[in-house]
LUMNU-308580 format. One record per residue: residue number from 1; residue in one letter; x, y, z of N, C-alpha, C in turn. Coordinates in pm, 1 decimal, padded with zeros to 6 digits. Each point is the difference from the previous one (the first is absolute). Example, Ala and Ser with C-alpha at 12.3 -4.5 7.8 and 13.67 -1.06 7.14 Angstrom:
residues 2
<panu=1	vogu=A	npx=01319.0	npy=-00569.0	npz=00780.0	capx=-00089.0	capy=00119.0	capz=00000.0	cpx=00090.0	cpy=00120.0	cpz=00000.0>
<panu=2	vogu=S	npx=-00035.0	npy=00105.0	npz=-00072.0	capx=00082.0	capy=00119.0	capz=00006.0	cpx=-00077.0	cpy=00109.0	cpz=00073.0>
***
This chain:
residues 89
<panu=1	vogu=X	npx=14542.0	npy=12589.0	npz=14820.1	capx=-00106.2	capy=00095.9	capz=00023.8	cpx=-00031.4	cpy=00073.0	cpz=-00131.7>
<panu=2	vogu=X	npx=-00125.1	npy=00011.7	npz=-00026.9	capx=-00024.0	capy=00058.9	capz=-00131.4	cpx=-00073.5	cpy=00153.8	cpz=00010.5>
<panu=3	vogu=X	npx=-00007.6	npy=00087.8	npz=-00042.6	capx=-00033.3	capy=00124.7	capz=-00018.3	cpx=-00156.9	cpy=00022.9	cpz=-00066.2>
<panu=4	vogu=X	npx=-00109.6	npy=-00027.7	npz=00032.7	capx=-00147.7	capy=00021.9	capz=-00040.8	cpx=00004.3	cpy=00186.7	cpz=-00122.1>
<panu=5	vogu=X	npx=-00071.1	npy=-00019.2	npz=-00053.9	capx=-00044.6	capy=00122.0	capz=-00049.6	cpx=-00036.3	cpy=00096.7	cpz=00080.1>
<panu=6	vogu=X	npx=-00060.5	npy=-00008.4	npz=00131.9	capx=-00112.5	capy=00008.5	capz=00055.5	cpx=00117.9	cpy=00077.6	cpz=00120.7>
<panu=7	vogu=X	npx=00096.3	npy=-00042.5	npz=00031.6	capx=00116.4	capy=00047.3	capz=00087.0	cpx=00095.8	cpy=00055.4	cpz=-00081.9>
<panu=8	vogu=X	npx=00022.4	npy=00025.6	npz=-00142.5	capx=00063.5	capy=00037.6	capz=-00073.1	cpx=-00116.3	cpy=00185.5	cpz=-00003.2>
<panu=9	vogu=X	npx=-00126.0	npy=-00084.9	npz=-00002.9	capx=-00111.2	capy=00197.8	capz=-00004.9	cpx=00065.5	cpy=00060.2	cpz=00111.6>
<panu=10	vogu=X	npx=-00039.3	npy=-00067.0	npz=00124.2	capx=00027.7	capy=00058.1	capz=00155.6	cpx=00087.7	cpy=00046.7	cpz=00010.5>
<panu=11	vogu=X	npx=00080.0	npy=-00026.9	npz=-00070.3	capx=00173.4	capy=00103.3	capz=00030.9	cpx=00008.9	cpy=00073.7	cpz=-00047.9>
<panu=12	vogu=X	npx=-00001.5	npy=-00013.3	npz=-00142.4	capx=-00058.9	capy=00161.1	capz=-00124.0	cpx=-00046.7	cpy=00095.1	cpz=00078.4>
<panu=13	vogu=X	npx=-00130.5	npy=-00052.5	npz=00039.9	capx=-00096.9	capy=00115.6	capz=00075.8	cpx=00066.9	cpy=00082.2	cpz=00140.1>
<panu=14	vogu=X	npx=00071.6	npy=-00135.6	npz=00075.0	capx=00075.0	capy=00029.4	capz=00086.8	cpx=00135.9	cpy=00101.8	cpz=00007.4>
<panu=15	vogu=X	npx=00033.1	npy=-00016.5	npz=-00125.7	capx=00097.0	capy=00142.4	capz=-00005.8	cpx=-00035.9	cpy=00093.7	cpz=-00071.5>
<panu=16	vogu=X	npx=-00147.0	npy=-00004.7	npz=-00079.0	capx=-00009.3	capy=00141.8	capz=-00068.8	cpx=-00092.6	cpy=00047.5	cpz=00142.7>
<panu=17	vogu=X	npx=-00012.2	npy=-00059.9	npz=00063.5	capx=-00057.6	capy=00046.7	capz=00100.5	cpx=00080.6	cpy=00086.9	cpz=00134.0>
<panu=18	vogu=X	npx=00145.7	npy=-00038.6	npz=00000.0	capx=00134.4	capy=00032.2	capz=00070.0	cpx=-00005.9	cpy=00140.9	cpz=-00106.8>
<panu=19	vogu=X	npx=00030.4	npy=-00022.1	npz=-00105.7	capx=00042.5	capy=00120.3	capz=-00120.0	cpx=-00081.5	cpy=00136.2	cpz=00010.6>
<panu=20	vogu=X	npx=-00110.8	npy=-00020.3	npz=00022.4	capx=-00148.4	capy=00091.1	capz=-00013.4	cpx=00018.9	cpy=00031.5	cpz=00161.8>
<panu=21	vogu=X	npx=00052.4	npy=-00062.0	npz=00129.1	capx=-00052.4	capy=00050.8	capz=00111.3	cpx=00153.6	cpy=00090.3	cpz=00024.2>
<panu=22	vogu=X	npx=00111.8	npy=-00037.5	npz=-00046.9	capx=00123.9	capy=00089.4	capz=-00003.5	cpx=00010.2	cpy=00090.6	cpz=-00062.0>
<panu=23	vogu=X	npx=-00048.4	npy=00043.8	npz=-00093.5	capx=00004.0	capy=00149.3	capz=-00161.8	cpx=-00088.3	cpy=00062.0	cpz=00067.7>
<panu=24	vogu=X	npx=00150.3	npy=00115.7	npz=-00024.3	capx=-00055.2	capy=00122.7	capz=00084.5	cpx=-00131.0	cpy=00072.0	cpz=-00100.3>
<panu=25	vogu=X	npx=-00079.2	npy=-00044.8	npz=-00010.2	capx=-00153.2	capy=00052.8	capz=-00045.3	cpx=-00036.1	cpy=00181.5	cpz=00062.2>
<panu=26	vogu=X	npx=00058.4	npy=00021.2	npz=00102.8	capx=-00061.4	capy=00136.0	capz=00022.7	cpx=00094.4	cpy=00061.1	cpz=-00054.5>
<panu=27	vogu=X	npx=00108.9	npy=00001.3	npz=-00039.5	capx=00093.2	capy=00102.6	capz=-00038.8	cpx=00029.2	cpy=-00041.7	cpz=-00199.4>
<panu=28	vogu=X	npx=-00094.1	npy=-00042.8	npz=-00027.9	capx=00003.7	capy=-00017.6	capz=-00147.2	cpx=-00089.5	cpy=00108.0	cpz=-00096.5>
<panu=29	vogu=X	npx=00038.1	npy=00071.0	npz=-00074.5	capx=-00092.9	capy=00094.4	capz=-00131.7	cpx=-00055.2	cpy=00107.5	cpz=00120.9>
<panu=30	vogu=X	npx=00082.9	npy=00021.3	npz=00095.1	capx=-00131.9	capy=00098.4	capz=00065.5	cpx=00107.6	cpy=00097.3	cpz=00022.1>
<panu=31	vogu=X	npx=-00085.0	npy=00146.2	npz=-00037.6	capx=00084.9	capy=00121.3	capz=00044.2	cpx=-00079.1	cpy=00070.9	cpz=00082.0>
<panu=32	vogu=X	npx=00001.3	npy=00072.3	npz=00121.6	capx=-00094.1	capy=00111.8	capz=00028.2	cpx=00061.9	cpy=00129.6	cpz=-00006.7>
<panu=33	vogu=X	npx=-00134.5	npy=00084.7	npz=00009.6	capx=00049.0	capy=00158.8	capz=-00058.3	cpx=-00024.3	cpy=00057.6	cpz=00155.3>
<panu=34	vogu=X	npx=00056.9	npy=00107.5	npz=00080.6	capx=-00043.8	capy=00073.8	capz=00055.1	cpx=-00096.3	cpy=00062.9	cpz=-00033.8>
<panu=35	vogu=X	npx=-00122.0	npy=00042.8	npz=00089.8	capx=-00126.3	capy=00163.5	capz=-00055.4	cpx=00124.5	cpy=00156.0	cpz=-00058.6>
<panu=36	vogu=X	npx=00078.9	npy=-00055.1	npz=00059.2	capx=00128.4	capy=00184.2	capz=-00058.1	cpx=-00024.3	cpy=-00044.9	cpz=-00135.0>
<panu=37	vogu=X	npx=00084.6	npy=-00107.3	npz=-00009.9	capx=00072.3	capy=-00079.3	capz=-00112.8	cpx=-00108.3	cpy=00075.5	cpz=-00107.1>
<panu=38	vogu=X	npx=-00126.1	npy=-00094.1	npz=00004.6	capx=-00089.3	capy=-00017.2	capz=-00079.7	cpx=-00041.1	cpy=00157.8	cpz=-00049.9>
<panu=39	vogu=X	npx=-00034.9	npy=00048.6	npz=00072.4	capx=-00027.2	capy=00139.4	capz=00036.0	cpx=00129.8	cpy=00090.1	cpz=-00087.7>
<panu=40	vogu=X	npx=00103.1	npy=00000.6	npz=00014.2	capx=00099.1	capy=00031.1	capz=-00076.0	cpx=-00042.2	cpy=-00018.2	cpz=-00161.5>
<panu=41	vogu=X	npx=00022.6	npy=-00128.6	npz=00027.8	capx=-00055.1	capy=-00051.3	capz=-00177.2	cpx=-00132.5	cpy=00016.1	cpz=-00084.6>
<panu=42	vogu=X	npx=-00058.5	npy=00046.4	npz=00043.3	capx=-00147.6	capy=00068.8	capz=-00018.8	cpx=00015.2	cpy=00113.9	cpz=-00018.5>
<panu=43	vogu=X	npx=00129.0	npy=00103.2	npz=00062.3	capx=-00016.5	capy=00106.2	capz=-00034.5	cpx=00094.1	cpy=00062.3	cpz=-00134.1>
<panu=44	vogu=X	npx=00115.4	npy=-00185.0	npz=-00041.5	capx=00067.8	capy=00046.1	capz=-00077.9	cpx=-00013.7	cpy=00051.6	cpz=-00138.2>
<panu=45	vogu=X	npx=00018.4	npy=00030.8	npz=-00078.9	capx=-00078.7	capy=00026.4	capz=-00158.7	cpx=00008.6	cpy=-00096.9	cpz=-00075.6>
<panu=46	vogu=X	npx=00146.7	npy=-00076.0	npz=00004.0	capx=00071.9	capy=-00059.2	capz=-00055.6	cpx=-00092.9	cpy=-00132.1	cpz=00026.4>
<panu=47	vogu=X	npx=-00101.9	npy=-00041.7	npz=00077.0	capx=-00078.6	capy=-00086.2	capz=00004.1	cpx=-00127.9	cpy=-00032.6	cpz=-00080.8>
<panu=48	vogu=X	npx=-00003.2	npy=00137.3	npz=-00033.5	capx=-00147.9	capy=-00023.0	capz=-00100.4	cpx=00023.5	cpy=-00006.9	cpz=-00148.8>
<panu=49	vogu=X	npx=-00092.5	npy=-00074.5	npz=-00020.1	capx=00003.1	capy=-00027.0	capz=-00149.0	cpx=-00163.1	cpy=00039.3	cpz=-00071.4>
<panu=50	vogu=X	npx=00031.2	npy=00065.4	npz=-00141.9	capx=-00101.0	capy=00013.5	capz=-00065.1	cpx=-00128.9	cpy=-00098.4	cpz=-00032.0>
<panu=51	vogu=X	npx=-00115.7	npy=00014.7	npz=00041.4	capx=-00094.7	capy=-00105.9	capz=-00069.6	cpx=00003.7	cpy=-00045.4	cpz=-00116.3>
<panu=52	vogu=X	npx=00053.8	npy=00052.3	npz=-00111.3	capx=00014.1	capy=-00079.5	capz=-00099.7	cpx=00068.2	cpy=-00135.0	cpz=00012.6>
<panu=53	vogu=X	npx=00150.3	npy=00098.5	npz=00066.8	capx=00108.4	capy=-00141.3	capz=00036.4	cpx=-00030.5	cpy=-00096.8	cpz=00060.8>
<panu=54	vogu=X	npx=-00133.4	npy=00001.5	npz=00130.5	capx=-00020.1	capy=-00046.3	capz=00102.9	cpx=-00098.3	cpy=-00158.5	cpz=-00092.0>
<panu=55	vogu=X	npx=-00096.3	npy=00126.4	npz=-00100.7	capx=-00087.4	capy=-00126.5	capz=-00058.4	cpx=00055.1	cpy=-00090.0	cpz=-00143.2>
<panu=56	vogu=X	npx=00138.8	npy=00063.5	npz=-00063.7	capx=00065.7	capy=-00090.7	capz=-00043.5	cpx=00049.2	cpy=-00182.9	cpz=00079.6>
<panu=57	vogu=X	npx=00089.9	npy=00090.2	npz=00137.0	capx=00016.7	capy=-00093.6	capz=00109.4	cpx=-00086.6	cpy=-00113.0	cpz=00026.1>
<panu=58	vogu=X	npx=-00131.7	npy=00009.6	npz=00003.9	capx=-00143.6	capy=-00057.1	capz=00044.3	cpx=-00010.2	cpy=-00078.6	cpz=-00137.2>
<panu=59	vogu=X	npx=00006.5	npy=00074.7	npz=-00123.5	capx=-00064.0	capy=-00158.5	capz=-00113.1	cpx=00130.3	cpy=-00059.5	cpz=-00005.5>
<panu=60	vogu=X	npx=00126.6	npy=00029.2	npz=-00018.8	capx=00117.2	capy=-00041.7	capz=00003.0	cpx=00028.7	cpy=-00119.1	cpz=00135.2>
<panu=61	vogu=X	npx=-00076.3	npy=00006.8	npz=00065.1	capx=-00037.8	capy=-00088.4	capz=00121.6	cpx=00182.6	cpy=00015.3	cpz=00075.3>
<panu=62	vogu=X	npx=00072.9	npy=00118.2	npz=00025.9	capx=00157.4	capy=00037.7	capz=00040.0	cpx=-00064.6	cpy=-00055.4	cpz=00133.0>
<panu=63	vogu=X	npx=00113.4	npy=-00037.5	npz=00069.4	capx=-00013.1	capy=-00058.4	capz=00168.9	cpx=00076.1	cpy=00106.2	cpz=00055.9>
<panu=64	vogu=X	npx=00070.7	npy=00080.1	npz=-00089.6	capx=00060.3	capy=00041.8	capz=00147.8	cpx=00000.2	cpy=00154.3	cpz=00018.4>
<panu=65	vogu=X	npx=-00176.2	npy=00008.7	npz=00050.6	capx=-00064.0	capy=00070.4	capz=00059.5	cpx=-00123.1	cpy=-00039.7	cpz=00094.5>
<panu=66	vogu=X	npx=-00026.7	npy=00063.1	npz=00131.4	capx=-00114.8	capy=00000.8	capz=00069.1	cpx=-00073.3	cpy=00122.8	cpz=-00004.4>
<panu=67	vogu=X	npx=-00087.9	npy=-00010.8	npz=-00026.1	capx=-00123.5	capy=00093.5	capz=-00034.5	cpx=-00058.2	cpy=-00003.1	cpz=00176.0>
<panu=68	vogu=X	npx=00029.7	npy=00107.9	npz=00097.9	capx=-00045.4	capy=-00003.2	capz=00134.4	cpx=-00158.2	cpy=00122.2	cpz=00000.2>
<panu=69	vogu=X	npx=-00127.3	npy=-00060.2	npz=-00029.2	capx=-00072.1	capy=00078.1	capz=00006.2	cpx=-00069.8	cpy=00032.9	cpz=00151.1>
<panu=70	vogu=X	npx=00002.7	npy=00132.7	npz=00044.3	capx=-00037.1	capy=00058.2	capz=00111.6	cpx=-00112.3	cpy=00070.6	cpz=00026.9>
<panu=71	vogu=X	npx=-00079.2	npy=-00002.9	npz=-00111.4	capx=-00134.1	capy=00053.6	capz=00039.2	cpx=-00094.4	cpy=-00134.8	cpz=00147.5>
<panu=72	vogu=X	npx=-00080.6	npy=00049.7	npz=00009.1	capx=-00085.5	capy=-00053.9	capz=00098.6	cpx=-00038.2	cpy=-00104.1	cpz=-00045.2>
<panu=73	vogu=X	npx=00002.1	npy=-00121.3	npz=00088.8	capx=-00042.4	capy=-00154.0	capz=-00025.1	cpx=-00094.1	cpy=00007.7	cpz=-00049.5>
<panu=74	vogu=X	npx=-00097.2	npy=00035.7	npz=00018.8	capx=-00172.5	capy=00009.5	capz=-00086.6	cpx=00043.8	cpy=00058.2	cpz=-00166.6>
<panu=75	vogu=X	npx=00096.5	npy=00132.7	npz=-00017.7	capx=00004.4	capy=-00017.8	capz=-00105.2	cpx=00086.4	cpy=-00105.9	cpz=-00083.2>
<panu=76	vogu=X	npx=00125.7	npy=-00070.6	npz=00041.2	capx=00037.7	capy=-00071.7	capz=-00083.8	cpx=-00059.0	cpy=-00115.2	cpz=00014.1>
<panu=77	vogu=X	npx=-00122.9	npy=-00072.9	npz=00090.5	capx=-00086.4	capy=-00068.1	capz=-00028.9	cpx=-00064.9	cpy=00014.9	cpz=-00135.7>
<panu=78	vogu=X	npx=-00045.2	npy=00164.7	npz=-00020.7	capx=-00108.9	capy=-00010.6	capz=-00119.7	cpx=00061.3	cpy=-00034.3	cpz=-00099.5>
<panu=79	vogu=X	npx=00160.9	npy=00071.3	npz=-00040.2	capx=00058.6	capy=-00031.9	capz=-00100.0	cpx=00168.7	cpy=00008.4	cpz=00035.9>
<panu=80	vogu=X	npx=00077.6	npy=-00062.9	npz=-00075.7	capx=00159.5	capy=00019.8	capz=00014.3	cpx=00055.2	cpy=-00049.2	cpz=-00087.5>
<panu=81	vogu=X	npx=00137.5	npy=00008.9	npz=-00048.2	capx=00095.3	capy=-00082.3	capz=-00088.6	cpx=00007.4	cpy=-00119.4	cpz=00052.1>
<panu=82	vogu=X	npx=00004.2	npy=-00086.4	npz=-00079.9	capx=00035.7	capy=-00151.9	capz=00018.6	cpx=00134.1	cpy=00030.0	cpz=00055.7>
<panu=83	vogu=X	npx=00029.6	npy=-00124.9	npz=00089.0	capx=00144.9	capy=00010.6	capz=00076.4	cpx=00004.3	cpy=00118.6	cpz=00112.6>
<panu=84	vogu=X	npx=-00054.4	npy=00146.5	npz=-00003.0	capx=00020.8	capy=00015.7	capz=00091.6	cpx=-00083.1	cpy=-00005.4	cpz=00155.8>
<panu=85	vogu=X	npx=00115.3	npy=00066.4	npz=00089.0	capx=-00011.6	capy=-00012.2	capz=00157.2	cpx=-00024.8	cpy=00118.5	cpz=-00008.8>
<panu=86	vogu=X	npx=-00137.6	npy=-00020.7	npz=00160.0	capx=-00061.9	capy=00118.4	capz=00062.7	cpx=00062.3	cpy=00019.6	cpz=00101.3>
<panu=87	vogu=X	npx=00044.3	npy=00143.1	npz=00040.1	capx=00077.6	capy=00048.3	capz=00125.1	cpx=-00078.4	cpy=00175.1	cpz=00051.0>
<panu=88	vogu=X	npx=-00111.0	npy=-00039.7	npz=00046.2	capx=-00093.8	capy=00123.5	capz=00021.4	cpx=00114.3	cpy=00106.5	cpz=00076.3>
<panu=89	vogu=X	npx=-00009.6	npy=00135.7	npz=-00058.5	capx=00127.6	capy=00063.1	capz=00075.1	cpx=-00106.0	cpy=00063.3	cpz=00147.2>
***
């Protein structure tokens, strides 16, 4: 009995297909915040940073910050920072 290419794909596919339907996918890179939580951290000091620092961050292209802008959808339609998320309060 000989082994085709063609049944050699089908099995590949066939277990990355086993692999992808077993990985736990919902419990990967994801954290959630409580409204306290968040709310807490909004009110801490120790959270804000100066605009200078902020627009160093921005040409420096740093990742590890989210820029969460909360004005009203219409306004960060007209304009916003690249990268960030709208969260109308």
């Amino acid at each position: 009995m000989t082994i085709t290419i063609k049944q050699i794909g089908f099995g590949l596919l066939l277990l990355l297909g086993l692999i992808l339907a077993f990985s736990p996918v919902d419990k990967m890179a994801r954290h959630e915040v409580s409204s306290e939580e968040l709310l807490h951290q909004l009110h801490n000091k120790s959270n804000y940073i100066e605009p200078e620092e902020l627009g160093h961050m921005i040409i420096d292209k740093d990742l590890s910050f989210q820029i969460i802008d909360i004005r009203t959808q219409e306004d960060f339609e007209k304009y916003h920072i690249p990268g960030a998320i709208n969260i109308p309060v």
